[in-house]
matplotlib code that plots the C-alpha trace (Angstrom):
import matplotlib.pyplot as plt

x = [64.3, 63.8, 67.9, 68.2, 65.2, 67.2, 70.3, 69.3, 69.2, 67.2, 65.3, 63.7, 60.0, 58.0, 54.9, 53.2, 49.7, 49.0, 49.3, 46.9, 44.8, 47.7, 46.5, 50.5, 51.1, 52.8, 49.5, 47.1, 48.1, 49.8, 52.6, 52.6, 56.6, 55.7, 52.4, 50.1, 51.1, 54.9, 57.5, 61.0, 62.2, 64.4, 66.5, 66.8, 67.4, 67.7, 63.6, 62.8, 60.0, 58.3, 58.9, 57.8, 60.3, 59.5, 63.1, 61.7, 58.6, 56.7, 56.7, 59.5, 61.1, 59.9, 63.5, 63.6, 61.2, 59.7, 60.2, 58.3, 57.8, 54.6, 52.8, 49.5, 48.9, 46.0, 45.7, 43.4, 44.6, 46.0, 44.9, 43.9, 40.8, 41.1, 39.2, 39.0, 38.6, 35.1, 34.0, 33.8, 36.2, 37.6, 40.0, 43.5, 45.4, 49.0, 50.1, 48.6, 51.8, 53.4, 52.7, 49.2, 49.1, 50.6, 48.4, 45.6, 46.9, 48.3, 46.2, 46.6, 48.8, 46.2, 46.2, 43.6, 42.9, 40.6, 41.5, 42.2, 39.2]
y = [83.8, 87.7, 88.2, 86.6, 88.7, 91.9, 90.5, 90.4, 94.2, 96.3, 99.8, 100.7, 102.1, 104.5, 104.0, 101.5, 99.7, 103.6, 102.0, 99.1, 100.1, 98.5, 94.8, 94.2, 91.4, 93.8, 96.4, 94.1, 90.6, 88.7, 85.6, 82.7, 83.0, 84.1, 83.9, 87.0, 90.1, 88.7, 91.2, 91.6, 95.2, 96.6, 100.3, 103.2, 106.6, 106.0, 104.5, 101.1, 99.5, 96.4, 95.5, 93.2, 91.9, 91.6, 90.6, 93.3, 94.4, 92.0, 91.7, 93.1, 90.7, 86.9, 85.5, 86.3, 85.1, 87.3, 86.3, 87.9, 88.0, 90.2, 89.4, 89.9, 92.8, 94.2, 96.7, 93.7, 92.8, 89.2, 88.5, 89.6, 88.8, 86.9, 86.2, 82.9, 81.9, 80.2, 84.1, 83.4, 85.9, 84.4, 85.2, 83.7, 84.1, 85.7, 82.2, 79.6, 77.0, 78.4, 75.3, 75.3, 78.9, 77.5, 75.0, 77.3, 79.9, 77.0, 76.7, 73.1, 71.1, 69.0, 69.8, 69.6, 72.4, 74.5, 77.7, 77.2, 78.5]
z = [49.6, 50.4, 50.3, 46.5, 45.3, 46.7, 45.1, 41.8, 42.1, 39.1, 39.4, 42.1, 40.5, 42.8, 40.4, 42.5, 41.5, 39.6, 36.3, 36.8, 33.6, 32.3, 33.4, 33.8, 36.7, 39.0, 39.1, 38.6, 40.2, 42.4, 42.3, 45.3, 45.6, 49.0, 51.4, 51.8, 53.2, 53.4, 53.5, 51.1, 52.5, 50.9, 51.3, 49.5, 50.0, 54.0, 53.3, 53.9, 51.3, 51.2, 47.3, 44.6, 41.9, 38.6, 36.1, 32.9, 31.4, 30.6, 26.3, 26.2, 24.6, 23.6, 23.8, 27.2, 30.4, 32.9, 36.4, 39.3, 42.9, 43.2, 46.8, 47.3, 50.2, 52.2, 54.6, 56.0, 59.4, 59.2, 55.8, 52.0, 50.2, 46.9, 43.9, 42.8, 39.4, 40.3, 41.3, 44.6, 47.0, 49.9, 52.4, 52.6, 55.9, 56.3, 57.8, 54.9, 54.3, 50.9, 49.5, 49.7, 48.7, 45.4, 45.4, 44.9, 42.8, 40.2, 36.7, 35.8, 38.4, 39.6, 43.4, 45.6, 48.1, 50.0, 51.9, 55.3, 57.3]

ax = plt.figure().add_subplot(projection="3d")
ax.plot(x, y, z, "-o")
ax.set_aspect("equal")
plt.show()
């Protein structure tokens, strides 16, 4: 939930998606925690942001896992436009169920699933 992401706490980075040469999950990708476009605000400095979550760099340590919460956005009304692993883009609306969103962004867990059209 959108209250235990904010709870967890952490530093609050202002580079955005600047560093995506990087190819680190939070400027490059996204996690299915939550639907397209979905919003964890979150204040500071009198600003409210719309934030990802990601527990530390990622390699930064083997001993420990990374967690994240990285949603997928678009200035698309409604919607963002993914591509699939097959090449083809396609685009997945704000209001897909969560689970079916995980359906599709799983590697290996065997579901069946099409975007909804």
């Amino acid at each position: 939930m959108p209250a235990e992401i904010v709870a967890v706490g952490g530093t609050f980075g202002t580079t955005g998606h600047t560093e995506w040469v990087e190819g680190k999950i939070q400027q490059t990708d996204f996690t299915s925690v939550f639907t397209p476009n979905f919003q964890v605000s979150f204040s500071n400095a009198n600003e409210v942001h719309h934030i990802n979550f990601v527990s530390k760099l990622e390699n930064l340590t083997a001993a420990v896992p990374t967690y994240a919460a990285v949603i997928a956005r678009s200035y698309h009304v409604g919607c963002v436009r993914a591509a699939l692993m097959d090449g083809a883009v396609q685009s997945i609306t704000n209001s897909i169920d969560r689970n079916v969103c995980r359906g599709l962004t799983t590697k290996s867990g065997g579901e069946l699933a099409s975007t909804p059209r």
